[in-house]
C-alpha positions in Angstrom: -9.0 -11.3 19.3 -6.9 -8.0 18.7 -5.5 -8.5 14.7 -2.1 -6.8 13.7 -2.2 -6.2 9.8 1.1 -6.7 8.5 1.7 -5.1 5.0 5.1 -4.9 3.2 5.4 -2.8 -0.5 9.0 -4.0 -2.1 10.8 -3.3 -5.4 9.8 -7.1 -6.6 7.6 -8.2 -4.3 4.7 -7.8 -2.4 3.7 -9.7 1.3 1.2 -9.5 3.7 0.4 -11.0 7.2 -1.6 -11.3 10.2 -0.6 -11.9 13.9 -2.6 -11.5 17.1 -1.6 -8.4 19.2 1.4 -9.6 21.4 2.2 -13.1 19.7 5.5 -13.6 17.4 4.1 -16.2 15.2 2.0 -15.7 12.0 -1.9 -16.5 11.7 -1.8 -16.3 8.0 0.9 -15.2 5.8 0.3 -14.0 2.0 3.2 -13.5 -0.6 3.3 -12.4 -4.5 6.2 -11.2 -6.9 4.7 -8.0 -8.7 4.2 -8.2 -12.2 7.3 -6.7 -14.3 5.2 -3.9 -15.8 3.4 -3.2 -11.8 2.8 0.8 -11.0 1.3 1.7 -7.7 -1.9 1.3 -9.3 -1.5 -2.5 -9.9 0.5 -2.9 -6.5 -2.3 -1.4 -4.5 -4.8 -3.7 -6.2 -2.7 -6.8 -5.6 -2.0 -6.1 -1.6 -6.0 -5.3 -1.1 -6.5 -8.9 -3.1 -3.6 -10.2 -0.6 -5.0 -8.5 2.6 -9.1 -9.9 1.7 -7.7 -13.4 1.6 -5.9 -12.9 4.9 -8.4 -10.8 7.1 -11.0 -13.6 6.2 -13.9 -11.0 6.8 -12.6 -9.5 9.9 -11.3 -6.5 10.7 -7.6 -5.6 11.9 -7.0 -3.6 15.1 -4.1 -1.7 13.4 -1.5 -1.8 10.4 2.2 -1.6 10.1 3.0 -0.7 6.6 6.6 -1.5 5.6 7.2 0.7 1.9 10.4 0.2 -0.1 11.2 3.7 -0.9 11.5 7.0 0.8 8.3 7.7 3.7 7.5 10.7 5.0 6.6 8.9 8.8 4.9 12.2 10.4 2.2 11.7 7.4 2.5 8.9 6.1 2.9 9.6 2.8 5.0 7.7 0.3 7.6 10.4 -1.2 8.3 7.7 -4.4 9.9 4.4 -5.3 12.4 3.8 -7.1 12.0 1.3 -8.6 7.9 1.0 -9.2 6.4 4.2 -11.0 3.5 5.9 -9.8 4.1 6.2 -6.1 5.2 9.9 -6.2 3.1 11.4 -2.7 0.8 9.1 -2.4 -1.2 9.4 1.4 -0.9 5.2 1.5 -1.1 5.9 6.0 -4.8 7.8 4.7 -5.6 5.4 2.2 -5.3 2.5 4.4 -7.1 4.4 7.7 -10.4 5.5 5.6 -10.5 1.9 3.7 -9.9 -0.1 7.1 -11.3 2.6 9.1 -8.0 1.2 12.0 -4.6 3.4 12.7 -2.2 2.4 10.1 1.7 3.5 10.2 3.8 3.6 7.3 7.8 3.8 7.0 10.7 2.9 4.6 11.5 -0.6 4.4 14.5 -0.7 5.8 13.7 1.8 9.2 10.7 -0.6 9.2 13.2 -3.8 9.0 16.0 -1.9 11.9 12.5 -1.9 14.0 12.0 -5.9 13.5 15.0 -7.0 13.6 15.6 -4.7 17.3 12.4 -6.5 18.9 12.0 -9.5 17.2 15.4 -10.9 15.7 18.8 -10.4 16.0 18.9 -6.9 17.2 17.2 -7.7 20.9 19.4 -6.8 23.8 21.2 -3.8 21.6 20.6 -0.5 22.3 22.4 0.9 19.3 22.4 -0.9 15.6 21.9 -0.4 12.2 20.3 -2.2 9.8 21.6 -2.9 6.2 19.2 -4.4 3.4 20.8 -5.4 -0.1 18.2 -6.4 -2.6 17.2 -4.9 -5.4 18.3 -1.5 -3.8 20.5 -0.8 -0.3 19.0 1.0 2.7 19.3 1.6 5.9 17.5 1.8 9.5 18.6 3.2 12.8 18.0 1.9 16.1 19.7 4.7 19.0 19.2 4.3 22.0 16.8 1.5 22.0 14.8 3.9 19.7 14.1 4.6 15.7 16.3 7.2 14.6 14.9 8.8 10.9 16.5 12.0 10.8 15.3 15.6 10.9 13.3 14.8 7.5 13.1 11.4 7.8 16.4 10.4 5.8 18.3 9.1 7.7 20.5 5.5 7.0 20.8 6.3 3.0 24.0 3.9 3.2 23.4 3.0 -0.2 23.6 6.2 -2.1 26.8 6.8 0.1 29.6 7.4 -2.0 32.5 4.8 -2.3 34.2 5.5 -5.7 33.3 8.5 -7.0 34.9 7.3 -10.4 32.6 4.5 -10.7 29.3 4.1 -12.5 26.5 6.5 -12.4 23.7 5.3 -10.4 20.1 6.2 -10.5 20.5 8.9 -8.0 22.7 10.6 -10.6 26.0 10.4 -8.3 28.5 8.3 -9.0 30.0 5.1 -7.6 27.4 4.9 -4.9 27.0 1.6 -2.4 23.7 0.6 -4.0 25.2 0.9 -7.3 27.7 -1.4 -6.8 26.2 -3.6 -4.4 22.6 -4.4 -5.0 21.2 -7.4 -7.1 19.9 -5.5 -10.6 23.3 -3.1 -10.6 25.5 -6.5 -9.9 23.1 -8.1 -13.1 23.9 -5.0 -15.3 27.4 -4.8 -15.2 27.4 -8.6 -15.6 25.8 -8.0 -19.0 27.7 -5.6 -20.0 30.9 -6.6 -18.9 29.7 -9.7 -21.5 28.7 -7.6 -24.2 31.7 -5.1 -24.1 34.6 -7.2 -23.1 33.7 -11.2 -23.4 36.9 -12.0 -22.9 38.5 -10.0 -20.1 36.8 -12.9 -17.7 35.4 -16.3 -18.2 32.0 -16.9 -17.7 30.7 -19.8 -19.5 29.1 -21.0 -16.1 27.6 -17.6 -15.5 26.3 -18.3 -19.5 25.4 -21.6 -19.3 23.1 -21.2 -16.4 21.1 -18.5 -18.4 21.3 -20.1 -21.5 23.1 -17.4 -23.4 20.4 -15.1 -22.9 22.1 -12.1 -20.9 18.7 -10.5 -20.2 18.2 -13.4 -17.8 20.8 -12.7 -15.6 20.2 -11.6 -11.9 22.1 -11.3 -8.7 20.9 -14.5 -7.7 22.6 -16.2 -11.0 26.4 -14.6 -10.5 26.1 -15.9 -6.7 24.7 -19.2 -8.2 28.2 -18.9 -10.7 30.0 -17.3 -8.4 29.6 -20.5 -6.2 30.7 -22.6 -8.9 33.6 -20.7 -9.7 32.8 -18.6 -12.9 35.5 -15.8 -12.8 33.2 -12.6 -14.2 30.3 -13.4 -11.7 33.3 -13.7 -8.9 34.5 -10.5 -9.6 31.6 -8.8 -9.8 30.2 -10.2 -6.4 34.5 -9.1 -4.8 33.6 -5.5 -6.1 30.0 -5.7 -4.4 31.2 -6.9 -1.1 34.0 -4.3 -1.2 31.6 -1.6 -1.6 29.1 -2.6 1.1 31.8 -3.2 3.6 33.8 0.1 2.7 30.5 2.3 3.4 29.7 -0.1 6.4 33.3 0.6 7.4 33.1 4.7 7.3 29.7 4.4 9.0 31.3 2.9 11.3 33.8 5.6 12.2 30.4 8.1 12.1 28.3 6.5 14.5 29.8 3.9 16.8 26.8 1.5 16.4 27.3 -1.8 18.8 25.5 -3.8 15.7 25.2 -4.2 11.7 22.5 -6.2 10.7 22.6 -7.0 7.4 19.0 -8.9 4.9 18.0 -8.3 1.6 18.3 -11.2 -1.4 22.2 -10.3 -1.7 23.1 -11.2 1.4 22.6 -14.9 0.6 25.6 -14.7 -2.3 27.8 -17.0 0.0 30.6 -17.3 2.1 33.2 -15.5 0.3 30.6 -12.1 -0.1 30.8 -12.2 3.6 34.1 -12.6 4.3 35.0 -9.5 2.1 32.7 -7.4 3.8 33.5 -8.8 7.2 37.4 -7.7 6.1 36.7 -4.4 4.2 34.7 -3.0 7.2 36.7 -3.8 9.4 40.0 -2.5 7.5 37.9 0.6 6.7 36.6 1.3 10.5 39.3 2.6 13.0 41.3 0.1 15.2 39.3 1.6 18.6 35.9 0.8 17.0 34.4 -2.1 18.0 31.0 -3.5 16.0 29.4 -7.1 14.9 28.2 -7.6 11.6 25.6 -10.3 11.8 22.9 -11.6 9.4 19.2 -10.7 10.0 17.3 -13.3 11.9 13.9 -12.5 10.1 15.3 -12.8 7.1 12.8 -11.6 4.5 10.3 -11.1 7.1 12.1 -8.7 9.1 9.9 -5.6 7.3 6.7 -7.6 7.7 7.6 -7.7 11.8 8.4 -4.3 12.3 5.4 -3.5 10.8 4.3 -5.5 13.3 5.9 -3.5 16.2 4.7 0.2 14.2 1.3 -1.2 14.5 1.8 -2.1 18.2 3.2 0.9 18.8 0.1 2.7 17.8 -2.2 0.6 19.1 -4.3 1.1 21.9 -5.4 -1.3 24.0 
């Protein structure tokens, strides 16, 4: 039996599977949250513990490695993360080969994800698409031409540090007013708090409050879509200004590229109906009349950087 080793390295979590070479269904499937204070020390150590519970002494044919951060794919090497310290150039492709002594292919999470979604999900039968993920950043993945498209230095589909409002909020990339500032779960949670702290009364949000308890530190993207939902005024206006964002960069990309397809995953993209419609309406008011493009939710869901690791393994497997 020909093992795939799945392996996926996100911002807040960490997942891991196995699938024979070929199938679409999971032999074994592993999943942890890292711990808040996690580096790439304590993130390496977790997947191993993740991947000996899977492989039950065996030993995979190849590895996919889906990484949440910027990948140089020629080497293999993990450039950073943004969000976990400790990954800065990193050989995680070497790492893997001489512990697993198997190919292993390593790419950004969401070029990883555009891959799944394309021959797994809800990408199949489109030649040209991008992928969108909104979690606790935004990033993007090319499909062109039925192929992955990274860029001359492997960059490509940086939708989220695209620039929207460029009088808006500094964002960790030091630009302001980008997508992923506006748009992703831990940004939408910040301004939250500090729209309570500096201006409790501009919005109402004692259902945004009362479903943290008054403690502000507890809020997250999933709580203002949780009050959003149940009407609270701050955590609707917060989610209005996210959408917005998202659909005005989806919009301009759009008029750039011509792809037949958005896909969009991530945590965010389950804020409801109304975080839809307003990207549904802003991309399309922002993309030219003559341009034509779906915007569809991804059919792998979480899972859609675990199955293009999949087809990267595949892909560099030999039979």
């Amino acid at each position: 039996m020909s093992l795939i080793l799945a392996l996926d390295f996100g911002g807040t979590k960490l997942a891991a599977a196995v699938t024979q070479l070929g199938d679409s269904e999971w032999l074994r499937y592993e999943r942890q949250l890292s711990p808040a204070d996690s580096n790439a020390t304590t993130d390496l150590e977790i997947m191993r513990s993740l991947i000996h519970t899977l492989l039950q002494g065996e030993t995979p044919s190849a590895i996919g490695v889906s990484f949440g951060g910027p990948v140089d794919f020629t080497t293999g090497t993990v450039r950073l993360s943004h969000h976990v310290p400790g990954w800065e150039n990193i050989p995680l492709k070497n790492l893997l080969e001489e512990e697993f002594g198997v190919a292993a292919s390593v790419d950004n999470d969401a070029n990883v994800a555009a891959l799944g979604e394309h021959r797994f999900g809800a990408g199949q039968g489109y030649d040209n698409l991008f992928y969108i993920t909104i979690s606790t950043g935004v990033g993007g993945g090319w499909i062109l031409s039925g192929q992955p498209w990274r860029g001359a230095a492997g960059m490509a589909g940086e939708i989220g540090h695209t620039v929207v409002n460029p009088a808006g909020p500094i964002c960790l990339c030091g630009k302001r007013g980008c997508v992923e500032r506006l748009a992703s779960g831990p940004y939408m949670a910040q301004d939250a708090k500090e729209s309570l702290l500096t201006e409790p009364h501009k919005f109402s949000s004692k259902i945004l409050q009362s479903l943290v308890n008054n403690n502000l530190d507890l809020i997250t993207g999933k709580t203002i879509s949780d009050a959003a939902a149940q009407g609270d005024e701050l955590a609707i206006d917060i989610l209005q200004n996210a959408s917005w964002a998202l659909g005005t960069g989806i919009g301009n990309v759009a008029n750039l590229m011509n792809p037949q397809l958005f896909i969009l995953g991530g945590s965010v993209t389950k804020a409801g109906e109304n975080w839809w419609q307003t990207v549904q309406k802003t991309a399309r008011k922002t993309a030219l009349s003559e341009i034509e493009f779906e915007i569809v939710p991804a059919a792998l869901g979480d899972d859609a950087p675990l199955w293009g690791a999949v087809a990267l393994a595949e892909s560099s497997f030999n039979v």
